[in-house]
C-alpha positions in Angstrom: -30.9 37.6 55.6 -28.6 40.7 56.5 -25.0 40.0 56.3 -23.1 39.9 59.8 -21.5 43.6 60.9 -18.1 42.5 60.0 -18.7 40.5 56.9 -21.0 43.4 56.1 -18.4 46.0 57.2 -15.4 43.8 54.9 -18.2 43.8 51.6 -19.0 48.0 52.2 -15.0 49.1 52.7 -14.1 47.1 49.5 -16.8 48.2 47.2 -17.0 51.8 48.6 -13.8 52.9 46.8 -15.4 52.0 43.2 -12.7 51.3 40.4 -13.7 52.8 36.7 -11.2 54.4 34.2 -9.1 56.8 36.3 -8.7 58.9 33.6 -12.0 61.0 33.9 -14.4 59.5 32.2 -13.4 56.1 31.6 -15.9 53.6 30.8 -16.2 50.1 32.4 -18.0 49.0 35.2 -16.9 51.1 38.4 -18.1 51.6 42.0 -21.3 52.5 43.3 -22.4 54.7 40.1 -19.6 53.7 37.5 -17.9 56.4 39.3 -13.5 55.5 39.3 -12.4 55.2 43.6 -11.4 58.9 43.4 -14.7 60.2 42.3 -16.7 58.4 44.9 -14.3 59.5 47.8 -15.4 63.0 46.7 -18.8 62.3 46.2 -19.3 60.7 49.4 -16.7 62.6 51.3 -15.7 59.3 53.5 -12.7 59.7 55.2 -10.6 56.7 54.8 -10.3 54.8 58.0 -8.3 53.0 60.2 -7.9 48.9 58.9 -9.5 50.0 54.9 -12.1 51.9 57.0 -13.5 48.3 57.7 -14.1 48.5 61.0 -15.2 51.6 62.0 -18.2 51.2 59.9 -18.7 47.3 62.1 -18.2 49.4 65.0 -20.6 52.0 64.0 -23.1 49.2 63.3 -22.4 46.9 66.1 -22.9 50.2 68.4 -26.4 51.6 66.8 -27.2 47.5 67.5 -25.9 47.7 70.7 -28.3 51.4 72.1 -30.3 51.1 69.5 -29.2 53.4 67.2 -28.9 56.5 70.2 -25.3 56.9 69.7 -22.5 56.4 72.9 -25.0 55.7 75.8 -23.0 53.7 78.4 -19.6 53.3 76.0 -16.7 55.8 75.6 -17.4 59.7 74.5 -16.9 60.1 71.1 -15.4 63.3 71.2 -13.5 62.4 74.4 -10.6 64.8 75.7 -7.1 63.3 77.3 -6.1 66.4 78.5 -6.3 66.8 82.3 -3.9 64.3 84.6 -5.5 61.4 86.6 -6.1 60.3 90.0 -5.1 57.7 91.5 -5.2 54.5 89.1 -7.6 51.6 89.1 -5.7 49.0 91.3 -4.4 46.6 88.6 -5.5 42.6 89.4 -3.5 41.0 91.8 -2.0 44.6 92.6 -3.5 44.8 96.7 -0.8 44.9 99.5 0.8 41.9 100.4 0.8 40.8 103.8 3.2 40.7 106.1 5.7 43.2 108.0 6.6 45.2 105.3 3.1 46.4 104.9 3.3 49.2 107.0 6.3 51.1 105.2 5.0 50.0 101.5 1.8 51.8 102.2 3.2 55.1 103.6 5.8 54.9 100.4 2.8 54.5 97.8 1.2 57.0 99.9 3.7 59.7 99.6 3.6 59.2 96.1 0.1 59.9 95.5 0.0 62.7 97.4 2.9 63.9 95.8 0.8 63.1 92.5 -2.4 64.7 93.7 -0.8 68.1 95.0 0.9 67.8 91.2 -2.8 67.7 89.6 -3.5 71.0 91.8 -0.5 72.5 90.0 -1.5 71.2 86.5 -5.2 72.4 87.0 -3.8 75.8 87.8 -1.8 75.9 84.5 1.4 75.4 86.8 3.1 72.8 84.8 6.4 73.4 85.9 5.7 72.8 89.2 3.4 69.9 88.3 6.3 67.9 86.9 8.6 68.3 89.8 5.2 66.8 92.1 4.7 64.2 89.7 8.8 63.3 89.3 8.6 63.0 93.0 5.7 60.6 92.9 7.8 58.6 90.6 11.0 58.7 93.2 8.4 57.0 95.8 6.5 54.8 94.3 7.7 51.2 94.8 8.5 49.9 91.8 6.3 47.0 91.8 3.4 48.8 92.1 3.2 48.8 87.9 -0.5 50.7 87.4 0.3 53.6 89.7 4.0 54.3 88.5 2.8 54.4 84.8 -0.3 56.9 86.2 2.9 59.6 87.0 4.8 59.2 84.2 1.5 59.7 82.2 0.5 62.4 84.6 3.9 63.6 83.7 3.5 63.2 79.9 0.2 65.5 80.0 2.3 68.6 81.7 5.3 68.1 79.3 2.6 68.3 76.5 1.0 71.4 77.6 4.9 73.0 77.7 5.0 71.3 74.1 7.7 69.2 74.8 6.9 66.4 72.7 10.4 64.3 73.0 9.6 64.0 77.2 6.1 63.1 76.3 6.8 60.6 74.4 9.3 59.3 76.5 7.0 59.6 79.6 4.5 57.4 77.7 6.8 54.9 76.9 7.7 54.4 80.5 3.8 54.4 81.2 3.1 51.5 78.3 6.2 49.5 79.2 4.6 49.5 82.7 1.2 49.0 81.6 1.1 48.0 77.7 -2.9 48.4 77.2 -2.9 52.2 78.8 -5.0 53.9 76.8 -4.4 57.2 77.5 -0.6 57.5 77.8 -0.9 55.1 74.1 -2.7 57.7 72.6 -0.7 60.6 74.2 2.1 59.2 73.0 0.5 59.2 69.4 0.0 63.0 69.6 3.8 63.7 70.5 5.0 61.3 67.6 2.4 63.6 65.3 4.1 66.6 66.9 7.8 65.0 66.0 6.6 64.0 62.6 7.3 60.3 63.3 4.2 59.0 60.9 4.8 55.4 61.4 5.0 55.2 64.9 2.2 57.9 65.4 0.2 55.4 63.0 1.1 52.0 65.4 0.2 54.0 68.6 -3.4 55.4 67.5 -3.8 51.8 66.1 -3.5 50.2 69.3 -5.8 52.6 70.9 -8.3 52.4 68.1 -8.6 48.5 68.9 -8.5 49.1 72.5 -11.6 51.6 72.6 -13.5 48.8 69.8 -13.5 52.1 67.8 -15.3 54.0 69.7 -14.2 57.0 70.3 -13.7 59.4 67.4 -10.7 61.4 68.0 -9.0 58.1 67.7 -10.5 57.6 64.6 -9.9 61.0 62.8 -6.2 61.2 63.6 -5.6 57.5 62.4 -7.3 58.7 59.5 -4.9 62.4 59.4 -1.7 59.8 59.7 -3.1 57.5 57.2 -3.6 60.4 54.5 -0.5 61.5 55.3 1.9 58.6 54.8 -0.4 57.9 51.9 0.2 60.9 50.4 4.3 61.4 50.9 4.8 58.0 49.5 2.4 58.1 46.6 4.3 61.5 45.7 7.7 59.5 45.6 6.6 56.1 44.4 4.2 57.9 41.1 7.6 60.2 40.4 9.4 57.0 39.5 7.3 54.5 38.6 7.0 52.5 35.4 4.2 53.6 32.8 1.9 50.4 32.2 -0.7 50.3 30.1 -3.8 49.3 30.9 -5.4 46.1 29.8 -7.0 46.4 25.6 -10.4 45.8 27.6 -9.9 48.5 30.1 -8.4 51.0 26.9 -11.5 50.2 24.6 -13.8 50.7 27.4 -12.9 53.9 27.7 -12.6 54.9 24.4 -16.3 53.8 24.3 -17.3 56.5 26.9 -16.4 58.9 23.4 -18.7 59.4 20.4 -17.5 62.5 19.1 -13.8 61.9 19.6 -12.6 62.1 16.2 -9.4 60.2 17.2 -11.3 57.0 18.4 -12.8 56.4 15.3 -12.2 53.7 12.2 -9.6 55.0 10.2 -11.4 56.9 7.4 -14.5 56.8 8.8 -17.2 57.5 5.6 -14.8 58.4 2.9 -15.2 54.5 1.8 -17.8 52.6 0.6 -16.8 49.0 1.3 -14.1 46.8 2.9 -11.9 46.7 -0.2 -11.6 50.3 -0.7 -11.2 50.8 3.4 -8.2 48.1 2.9 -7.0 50.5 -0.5 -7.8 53.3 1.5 -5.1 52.7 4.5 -2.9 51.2 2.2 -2.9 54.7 0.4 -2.3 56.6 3.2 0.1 54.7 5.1 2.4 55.4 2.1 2.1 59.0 2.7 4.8 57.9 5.8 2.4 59.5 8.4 3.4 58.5 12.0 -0.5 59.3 13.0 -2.2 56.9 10.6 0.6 54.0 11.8 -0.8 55.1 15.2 -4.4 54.7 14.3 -3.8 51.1 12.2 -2.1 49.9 15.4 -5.2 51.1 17.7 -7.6 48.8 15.4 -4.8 45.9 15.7 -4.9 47.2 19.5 -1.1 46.8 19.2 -1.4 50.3 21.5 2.4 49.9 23.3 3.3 51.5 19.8 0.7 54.6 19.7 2.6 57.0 21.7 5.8 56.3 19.8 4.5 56.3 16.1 2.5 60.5 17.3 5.3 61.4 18.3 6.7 60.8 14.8 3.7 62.9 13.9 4.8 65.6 15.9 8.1 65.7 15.6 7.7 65.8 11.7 5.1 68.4 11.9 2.9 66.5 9.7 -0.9 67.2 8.3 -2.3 65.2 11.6 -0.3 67.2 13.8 -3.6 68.3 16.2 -4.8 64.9 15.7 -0.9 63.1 16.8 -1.0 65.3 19.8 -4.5 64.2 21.2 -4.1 60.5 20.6 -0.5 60.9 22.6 -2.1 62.8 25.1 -4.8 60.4 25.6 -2.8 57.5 25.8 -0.6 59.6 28.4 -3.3 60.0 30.3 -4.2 56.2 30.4 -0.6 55.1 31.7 -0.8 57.6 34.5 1.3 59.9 33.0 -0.7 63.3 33.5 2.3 65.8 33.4 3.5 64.3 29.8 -0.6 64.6 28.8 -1.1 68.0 30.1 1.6 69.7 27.4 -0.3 68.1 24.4 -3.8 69.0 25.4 -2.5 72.5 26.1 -1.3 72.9 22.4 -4.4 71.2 20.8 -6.4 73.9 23.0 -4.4 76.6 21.6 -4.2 75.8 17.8 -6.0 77.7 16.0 -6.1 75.4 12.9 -7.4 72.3 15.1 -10.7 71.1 14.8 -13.5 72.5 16.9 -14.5 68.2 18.0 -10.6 67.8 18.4 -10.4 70.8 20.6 -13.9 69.9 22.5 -12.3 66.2 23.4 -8.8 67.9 24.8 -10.9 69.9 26.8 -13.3 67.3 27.7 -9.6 65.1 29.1 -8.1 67.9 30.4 -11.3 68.4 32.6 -11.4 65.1 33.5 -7.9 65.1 34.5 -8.0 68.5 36.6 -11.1 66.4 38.4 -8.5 63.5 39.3 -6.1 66.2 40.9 -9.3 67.5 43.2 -9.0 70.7 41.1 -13.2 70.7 40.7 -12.5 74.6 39.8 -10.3 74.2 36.3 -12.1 70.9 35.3 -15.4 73.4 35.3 -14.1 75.9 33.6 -12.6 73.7 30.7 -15.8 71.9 30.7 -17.7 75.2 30.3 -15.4 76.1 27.1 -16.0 72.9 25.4 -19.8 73.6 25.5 -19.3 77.0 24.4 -17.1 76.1 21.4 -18.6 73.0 20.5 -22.0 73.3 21.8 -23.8 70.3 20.0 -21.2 68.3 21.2 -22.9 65.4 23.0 -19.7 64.0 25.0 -19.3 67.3 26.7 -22.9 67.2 28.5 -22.2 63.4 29.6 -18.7 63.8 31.0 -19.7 67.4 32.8 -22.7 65.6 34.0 -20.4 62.9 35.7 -18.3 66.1 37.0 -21.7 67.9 38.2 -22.2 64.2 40.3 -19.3 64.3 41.7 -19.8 68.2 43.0 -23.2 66.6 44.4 -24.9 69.1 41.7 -27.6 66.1 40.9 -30.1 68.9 39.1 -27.7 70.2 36.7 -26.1 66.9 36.1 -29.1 65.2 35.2 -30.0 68.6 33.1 -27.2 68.0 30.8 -27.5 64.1 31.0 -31.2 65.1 29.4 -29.0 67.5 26.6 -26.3 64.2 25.5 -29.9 62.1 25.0 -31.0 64.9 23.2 -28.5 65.3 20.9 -27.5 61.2 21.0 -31.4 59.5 21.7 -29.2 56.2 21.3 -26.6 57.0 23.6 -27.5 54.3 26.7 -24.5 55.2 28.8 -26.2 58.8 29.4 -29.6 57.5 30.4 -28.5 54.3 32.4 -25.9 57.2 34.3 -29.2 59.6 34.5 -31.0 57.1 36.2 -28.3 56.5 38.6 -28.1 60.4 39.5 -31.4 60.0 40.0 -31.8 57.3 42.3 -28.7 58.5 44.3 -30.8 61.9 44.8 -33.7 59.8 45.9 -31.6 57.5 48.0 -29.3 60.7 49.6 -32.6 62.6 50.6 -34.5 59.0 51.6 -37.3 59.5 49.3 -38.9 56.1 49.1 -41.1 57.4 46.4 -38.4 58.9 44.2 -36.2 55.8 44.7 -39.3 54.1 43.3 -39.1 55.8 40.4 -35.7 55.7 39.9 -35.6 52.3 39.6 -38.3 51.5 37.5 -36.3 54.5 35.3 -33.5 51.2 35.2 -36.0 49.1 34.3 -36.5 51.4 31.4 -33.5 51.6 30.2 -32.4 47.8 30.2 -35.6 47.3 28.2 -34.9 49.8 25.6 -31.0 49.3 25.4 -30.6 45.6 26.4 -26.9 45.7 25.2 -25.9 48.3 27.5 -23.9 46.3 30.4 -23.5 49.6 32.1 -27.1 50.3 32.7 -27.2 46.9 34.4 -24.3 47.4 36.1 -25.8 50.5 37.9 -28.9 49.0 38.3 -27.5 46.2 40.5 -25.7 48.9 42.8 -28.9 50.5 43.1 -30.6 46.5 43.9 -28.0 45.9 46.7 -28.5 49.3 48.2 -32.3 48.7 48.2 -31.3 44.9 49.3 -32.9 43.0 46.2 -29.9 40.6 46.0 -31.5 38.0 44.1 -32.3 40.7 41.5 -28.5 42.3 41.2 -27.3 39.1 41.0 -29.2 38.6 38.0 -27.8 41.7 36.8 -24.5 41.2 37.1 -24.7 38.2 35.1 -26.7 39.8 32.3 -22.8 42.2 32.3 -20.8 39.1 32.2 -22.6 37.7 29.1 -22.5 41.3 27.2 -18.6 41.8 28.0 -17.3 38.4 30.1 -13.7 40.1 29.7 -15.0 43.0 32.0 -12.6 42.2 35.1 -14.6 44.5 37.5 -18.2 43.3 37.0 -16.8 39.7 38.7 -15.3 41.9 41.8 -19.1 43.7 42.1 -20.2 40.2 41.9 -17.9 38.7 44.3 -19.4 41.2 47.2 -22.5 40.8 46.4 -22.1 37.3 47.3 -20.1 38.4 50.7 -22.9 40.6 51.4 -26.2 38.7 50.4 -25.1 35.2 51.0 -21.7 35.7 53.7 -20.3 33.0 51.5 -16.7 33.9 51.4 -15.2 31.1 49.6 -17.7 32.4 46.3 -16.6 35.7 46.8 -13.4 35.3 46.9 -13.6 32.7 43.7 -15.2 35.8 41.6 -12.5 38.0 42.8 -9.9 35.6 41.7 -11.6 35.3 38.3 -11.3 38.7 37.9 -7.5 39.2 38.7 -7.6 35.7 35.9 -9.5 37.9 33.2 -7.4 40.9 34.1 -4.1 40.9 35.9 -4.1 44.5 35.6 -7.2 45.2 37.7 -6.5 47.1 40.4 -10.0 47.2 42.0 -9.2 43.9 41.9 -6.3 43.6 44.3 -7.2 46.2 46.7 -10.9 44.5 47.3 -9.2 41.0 47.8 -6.7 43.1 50.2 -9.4 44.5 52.4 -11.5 41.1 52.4 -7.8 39.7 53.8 -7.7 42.2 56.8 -11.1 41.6 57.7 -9.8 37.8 57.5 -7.1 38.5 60.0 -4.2 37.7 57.1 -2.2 40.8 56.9 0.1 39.2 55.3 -1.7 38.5 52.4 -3.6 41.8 52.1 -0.2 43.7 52.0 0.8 42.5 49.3 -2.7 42.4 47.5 -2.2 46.4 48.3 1.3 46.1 46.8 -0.6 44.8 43.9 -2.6 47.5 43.7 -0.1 50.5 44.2 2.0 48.8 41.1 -1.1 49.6 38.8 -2.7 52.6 40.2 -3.1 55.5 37.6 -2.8 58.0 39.5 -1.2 60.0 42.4 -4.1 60.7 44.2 -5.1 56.6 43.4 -1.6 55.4 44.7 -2.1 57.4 48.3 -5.5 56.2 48.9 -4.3 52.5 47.9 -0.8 53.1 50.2 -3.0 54.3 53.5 -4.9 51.1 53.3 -1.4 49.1 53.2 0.0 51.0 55.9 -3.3 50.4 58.3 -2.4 46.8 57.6 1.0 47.3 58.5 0.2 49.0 61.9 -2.2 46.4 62.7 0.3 43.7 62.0 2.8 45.6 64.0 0.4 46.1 67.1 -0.7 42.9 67.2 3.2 41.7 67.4 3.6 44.4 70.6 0.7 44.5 72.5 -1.6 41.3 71.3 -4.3 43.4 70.1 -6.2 42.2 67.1 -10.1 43.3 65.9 -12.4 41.4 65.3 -12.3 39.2 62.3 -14.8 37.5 59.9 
């Protein structure tokens, strides 16, 4: 049984944004293709919508139910323009002439009004604005002042000429009049939305298109697309201020040796003195010896195995500082751990000198360039993570964790070919490496799935089925497999899945937030989903996928309330800027539908 539109609409806007590593190349179980929430938004290229982008997608449904998937018939334009003035307004209910003797003089008042307002639509047609907003001030002079619909149609007639002189402070004002008059008018709402764009006033701007949004069931597109221009926006100015000064957390140890697990070359990520000992009591005299020798690296690498990793960064710097033998090595391990607090611009510096030293290792220099990629990807610079990419495999060209991370990169440029060409080149190199053929057979079925061939998609997922059976301890390859067994509606199946992940890592926070919407979706029972969800925050109260799904199952829920400060949550432990603007626009759609419902009564629907 198909999930309902909204519950449908509530399961698709959580899962869409994904979660993984947001570092580049994390491991861990992550949105639809183990791809981190910034990746998929470039992969897919969905703009993020008004309420989590929840309910444009019920909308889209409910509409395609509704004419049978031929677009608009019978409903608003989609591309509908509010530029030209009205006629005379749709008499409001109850709004007829009274009886009685003052009938006569009422009518030849409202009358002079709208002829005023008709010989100012003349005017405005001709491009005459000025003269168009003396007719339509006059029409406002006349009107009686209980005639509510037709005085706010001048002021808004009045609004549209002050906009085509670009007077944005007497439109807005001119709408306000028109709303206070007639709070559900559509057009003078969202005129009013384009002057506070035009006066930089985000917020209200935001609470205006809101309104309208729920007033035209979100319908009408340019609605929709500047609620999503306001929403970026605000996202964007207060991520910039918010990531400037915010705390450094580290990640959860599951979260940090996930990642680290995504590496097979990385020289850094290995067991301290990896093959120089032959058994555990000369590994134990080994790092005994060594620590001795007062290096700041090795303390660094003994606390990684301990997973003490609050003291990493700390103890390479002591590396660095003292410009010891493990210099190269300090500097990646500091820059890596950088790079998993969030803290990019203290990474970049340290990958920059590994780069450059002539003396590092070729696999040290390969993984700085393999992070520094990654990272350039997170800060939509697809351009510069190529290139460093590129120079890995050309310095370091049997290097199997270059071909898997620049096949993830080649995914997200929708390069599926040349991703799944050096996918082929890591299992080449690696024939045991079940991350790169569980995330080959997900390129492949999302080729198959993009283009809608059923036979491809056929293949692809017996491909899965392959790859569980040879590498049954890989939880990523069911992982993917699921996603592809709720796109192609095999619940039962992906269910099963997810909870062959939980037995191989039951500390893996985000497998129990797939699982919690797959219950939403498959079954519409909430109360399981949202037990899942809350499991997963239990395991990990630093998973942020976490909080921001339970946040945009709480608007769909009607309990803005709660969802803010799920979202709150969520911007706390975001890793990156880009992250913390995508999590803040879905905070601040809550906010303006909290605010209109306190003005104007307007809610959407709910599940």
């Amino acid at each position: 049984m198909a999930a309902s539109k909204p519950m449908e609409a509530a399961v698709v806007a959580a899962a869409a944004p994904g979660s993984g590593s947001g570092v580049g190349g994390g491991g861990g179980t992550a949105g639809p293709g183990g791809l981190p929430r910034w990746q998929l938004a470039l992969v897919v290229g969905a703009p993020l919508l008004l309420g989590a982008g929840a309910m444009y997608l019920w909308s889209r449904q409910r509409r395609r139910r509704k004419t049978g998937g031929r677009g608009d018939a019978g409903g608003l334009k989609r591309n509908s323009e509010r530029k030209t003035p009205e006629g005379r307004a749709s008499p409001a209910p109850g709004s007829g002439h009274p009886e009685g003797s003052g009938v006569h003089l009422e009518m030849n008042s409202l009358d002079r009004a709208q002829a005023a307002k008709n010989k100012g639509n003349k005017y405005f047609k001709a491009g005459k604005y000025e003269h168009a907003i003396q007719c339509y001030t006059e029409a406002i002079s006349l009107c009686p002042t209980e005639k509510n619909v037709d005085l706010s149609t001048f002021y808004q007639n009045r609004a549209a000429a002050f906009e085509q002189l670009q007077k944005w402070k007497e439109v807005a004002q001119d709408c306000t009049k028109a709303v206070e008059l007639n709070p559900k008018y559509v057009k003078a709402l969202f005129r009013r939305a384009k002057a506070h764009e035009k006066l930089d006033n985000k917020k209200e701007c935001l609470e205006d298109v809101t309104a309208v949004c729920i007033l035209e069931g979100f319908q009408n597109q340019q609605s929709m697309l500047l609620a999503d221009k306001v929403l970026k926006l605000l996202g964007k100015e207060k991520a910039k201020e918010k990531y400037k000064n915010r705390e450094p957390l580290m990640p959860s140890p599951q979260f940090i040796k996930s990642y680290f697990s995504s590496f097979t070359d990385d020289i850094i990520s290995q067991p301290m003195l990896k093959g120089e000992k032959s058994d555990e009591d000369k590994d134990k005299e080994g790092e005994a010896l060594e620590v001795k020798e007062n290096s700041g690296y090795l303390k660094a690498k003994q606390y990684m195995e301990e997973e003490n990793y609050d003291k990493i960064i700390s103890e390479c710097s002591k590396e660095i500082d003292a410009q010891g033998k493990y210099m190269a090595e300090a500097l990646l391990l500091r820059a890596t751990f950088y790079l998993l607090i969030g803290n990019a611009n203290a990474a970049k510096p340290d990958l920059d000198k590994v780069i450059s030293l002539k003396e590092a290792n070729v696999k040290l220099q390969a993984n700085a360039l393999i992070k520094r990629g990654s990272m350039y990807m997170q800060q939509q610079e697809p351009l510069l993570s190529t290139q460093d990419f590129n120079m890995a495999a050309d310095i370091d060209p049997q290097n199997a964790d270059v071909y898997h991370h620049r096949g993830q990169l080649k995914i997200l440029l929708d390069q599926v070919e040349e991703a799944v060409a050096d996918f082929d080149e890591c299992i080449r190199l690696r024939p045991e490496s079940a991350l790169a053929q569980a995330q080959k057979c997900f390129a492949l079925y999302r080729q198959a799935y993009t283009g809608n061939n059923s036979s491809q998609i056929q293949a692809a997922m017996k491909g899965f089925e392959e790859v569980i059976k040879k590498f049954p301890r890989c939880a990523e390859g069911y992982a993917l497999y699921a996603q592809a067994l709720t796109d192609q509606q095999q619940f039962g199946k992906a269910d099963e899945m997810y909870d062959k992940c939980i037995d191989l890592e039951p500390d893996n926070a985000t497998t129990y937030v797939h699982k919690g919407l797959l219950q939403l979706q498959w079954k519409q029972d909430l109360d399981k989903g949202l037990e899942l969800i809350s499991k997963a925050i239990e395991i990990d109260n630093k998973c942020d996928f976490a909080y921001e799904t339970m946040g945009t199952i709480e608007v769909q829920r009607g309990n803005m309330e709660k969802a803010i400060d799920m979202f709150n949550k969520a911007i706390n432990l975001a890793k990156s800027e880009m992250e913390m603007a995508h999590l803040y626009s879905l905070c601040d759609a809550a906010h303006a539908q909290t605010e209109v419902a306190k003005k104007y009564g307007l809610k959407p629907p709910t599940l």
